[in-house]
N, C-alpha and C positions, 0 to 999 in steps of 0.2 A: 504494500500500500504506500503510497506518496505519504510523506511528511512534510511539514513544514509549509511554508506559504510557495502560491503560485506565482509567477514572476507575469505580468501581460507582456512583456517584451517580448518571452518566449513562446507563449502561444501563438502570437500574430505569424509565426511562419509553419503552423502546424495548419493540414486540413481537415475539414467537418468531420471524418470520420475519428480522426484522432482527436478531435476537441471534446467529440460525443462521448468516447471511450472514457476521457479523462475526466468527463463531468461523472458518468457512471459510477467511475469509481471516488469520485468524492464525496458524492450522495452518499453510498454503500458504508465508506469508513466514517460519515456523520451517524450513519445511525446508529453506527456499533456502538460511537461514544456516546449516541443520546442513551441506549442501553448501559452503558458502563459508567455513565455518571448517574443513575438511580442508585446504581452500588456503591460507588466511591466517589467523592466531589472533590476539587482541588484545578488541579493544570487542566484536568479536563474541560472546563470552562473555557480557559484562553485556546485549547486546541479547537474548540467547537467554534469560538469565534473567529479564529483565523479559515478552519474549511467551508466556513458559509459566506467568505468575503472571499477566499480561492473559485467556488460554486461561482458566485457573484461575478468575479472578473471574466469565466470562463464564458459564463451565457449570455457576458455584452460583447466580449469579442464573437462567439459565433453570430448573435443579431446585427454589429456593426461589417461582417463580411458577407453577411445574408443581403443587409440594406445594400451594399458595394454594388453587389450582382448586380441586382434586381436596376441600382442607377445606372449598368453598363445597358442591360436588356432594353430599360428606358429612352436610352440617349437621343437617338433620332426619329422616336415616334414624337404621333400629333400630340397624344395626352400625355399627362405622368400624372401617377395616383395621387389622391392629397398626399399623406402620410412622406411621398418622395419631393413633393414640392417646397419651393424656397421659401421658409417661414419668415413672416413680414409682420410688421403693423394692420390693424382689421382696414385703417387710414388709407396705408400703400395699394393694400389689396383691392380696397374699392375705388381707389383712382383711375381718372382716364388713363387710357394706354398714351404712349406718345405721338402714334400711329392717328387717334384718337381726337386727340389734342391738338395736332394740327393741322384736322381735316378742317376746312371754313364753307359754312350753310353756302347754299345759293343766294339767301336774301342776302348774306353778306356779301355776296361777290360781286351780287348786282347795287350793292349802295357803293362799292367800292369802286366799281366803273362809272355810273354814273353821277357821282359827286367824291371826285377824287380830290385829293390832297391838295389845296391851296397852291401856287407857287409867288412868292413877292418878289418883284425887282428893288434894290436897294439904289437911292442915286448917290454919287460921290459926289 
């Protein structure tokens, strides 16, 4: 059984099936000690708290290489799922696009031709 804490440096070059393995078995040795500390209490405590922050590291790196994918998979379609999209302000999110922004109405185009901009001559 693994001892000691998990490193995340080291898992990020380990794949899904090895990450699985090693969650498995950190599950397995949590429970032995949630069974061994009814019997005896002491280090056990700190060992129980280091393999469920070892647990903890292991199942955001397999979720943050899961998300990876899924952003490759994503790249060049029309949609991306919420959950993959760029988290913003409710503000940002419902502003015009830029696209949007400076498209200008018809009525605007037509007040803009026919009552254009001023020009003054200046005399010396």
């Amino acid at each position: 059984m693994s001892s000691g804490k998990v490193k995340a440096g080291q898992l990020w070059s380990k794949n899904k099936d090895e990450l699985t393995k090693q969650l498995g078995e950190l599950k397995t040795e949590l429970g032995q000690l949630r069974i061994q500390k009814i019997v005896s209490s002491g280090t056990k405590l700190t060992k129980i708290h280091d393999l469920r922050k070892s647990i903890a590291r292991v199942l955001t790196i397999i979720n943050a290489k899961q998300r990876a994918q899924l952003r490759l998979f994503y790249k060049n379609k029309k949609y991306l799922p919420l959950d993959l999209r760029v988290k913003q302000t409710r503000a940002i999110r419902r502003r015009l696009s830029p696209e949007d922004a400076s498209r200008t109405l018809a009525k605007t185009k037509k007040r803009q031709t026919h009552f254009p901009q001023r020009k003054f001559a200046v005399k010396a």
